[in-house]
N, C-alpha and C positions, 0 to 999 in steps of 0.2 A: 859833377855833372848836374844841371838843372832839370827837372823834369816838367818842368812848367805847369804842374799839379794844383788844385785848390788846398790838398791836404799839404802840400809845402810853402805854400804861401800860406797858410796858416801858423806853419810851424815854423818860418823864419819871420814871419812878424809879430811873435811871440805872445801869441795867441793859446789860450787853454784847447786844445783838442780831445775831441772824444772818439773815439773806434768801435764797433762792435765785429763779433768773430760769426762767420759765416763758415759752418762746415757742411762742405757738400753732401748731397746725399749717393747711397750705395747702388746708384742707378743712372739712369738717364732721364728720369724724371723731371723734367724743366720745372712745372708746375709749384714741386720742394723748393726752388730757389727763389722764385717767384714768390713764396708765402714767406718764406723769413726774410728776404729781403724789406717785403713789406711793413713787417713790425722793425725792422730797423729805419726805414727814410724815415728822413723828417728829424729820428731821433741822434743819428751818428756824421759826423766830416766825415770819414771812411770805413772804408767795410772790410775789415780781414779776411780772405777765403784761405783759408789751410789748403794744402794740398797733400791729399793722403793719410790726415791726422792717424794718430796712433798704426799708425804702415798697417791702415786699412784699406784696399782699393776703393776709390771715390771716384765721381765725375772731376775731370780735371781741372784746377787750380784758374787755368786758363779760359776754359770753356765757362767757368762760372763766371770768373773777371769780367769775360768778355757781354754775357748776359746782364751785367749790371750796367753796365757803360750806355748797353741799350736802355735801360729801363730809367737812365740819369742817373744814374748812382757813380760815386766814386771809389773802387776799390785799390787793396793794399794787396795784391795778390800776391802769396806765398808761395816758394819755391827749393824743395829740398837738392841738395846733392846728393843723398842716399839714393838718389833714383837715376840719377844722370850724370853724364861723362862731360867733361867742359865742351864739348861739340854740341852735345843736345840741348846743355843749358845755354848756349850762344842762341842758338835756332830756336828755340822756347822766346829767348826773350826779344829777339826780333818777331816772330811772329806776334808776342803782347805787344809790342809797339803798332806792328800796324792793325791791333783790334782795337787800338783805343789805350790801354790799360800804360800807366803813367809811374803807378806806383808798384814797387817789389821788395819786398825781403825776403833774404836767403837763408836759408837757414840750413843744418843738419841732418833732422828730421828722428823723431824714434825708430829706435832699432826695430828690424824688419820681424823678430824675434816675439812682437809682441803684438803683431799682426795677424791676419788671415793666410797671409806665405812665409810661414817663419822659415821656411827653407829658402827663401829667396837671398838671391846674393845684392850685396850691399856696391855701391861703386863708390863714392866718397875718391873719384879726381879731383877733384880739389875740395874743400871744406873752412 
């Protein structure tokens, strides 16, 4: 599937690529994303935003996605299965689509064990 992205027309016209990782902060602080997004334009083709890194709660993967899209930025928005059921990840990634957001990879995600909920249950529907 094509995503008609700048970061894939980069990377199928085999181009060097550079990324930088954007991890959200433990809040709703817009302001946070807005500062290190900063020191990244200019310097990265796209912008990693983890989601939930180390199965810490963070402002969501998507909500930040979507704040760069505004600010012209291009993200790579990250999307665990540790957290969702293939139902929600459908609905997650249709909702990125209609904010904009182009780019995703999936991933795993660290165990929840090493988080702020280590009692939290894991869902890993698909993985």
């Amino acid at each position: 599937m094509k995503s008609g992205s700048r970061l894939e027309k980069l990377l199928t016209g085999g181009h060097f690529v550079v990324t930088g990782e954007l991890g959200p902060p433990k809040g709703a602080d817009v302001t946070v994303v807005e500062k290190k997004a900063n020191l990244l334009k200019g310097n990265v083709d796209s912008i990693n935003v983890t989601d939930n890194q180390t199965a810490i709660v963070r402002m969501s993967s998507i909500a930040v996605s979507a704040l760069l899209v505004r600010m012209g930025l291009e993200p790579n928005m990250q999307m665990v299965c540790r957290d969702r059921n293939r139902i929600a990840m459908q609905s997650d990634i249709f909702g990125a689509y209609a904010l904009g957001i182009r780019n995703i990879l999936c991933l795993s995600g660290d165990h929840q064990k090493f988080g702020n909920h280590p009692t939290a249950k894991n869902v890993f529907d698909l993985d």
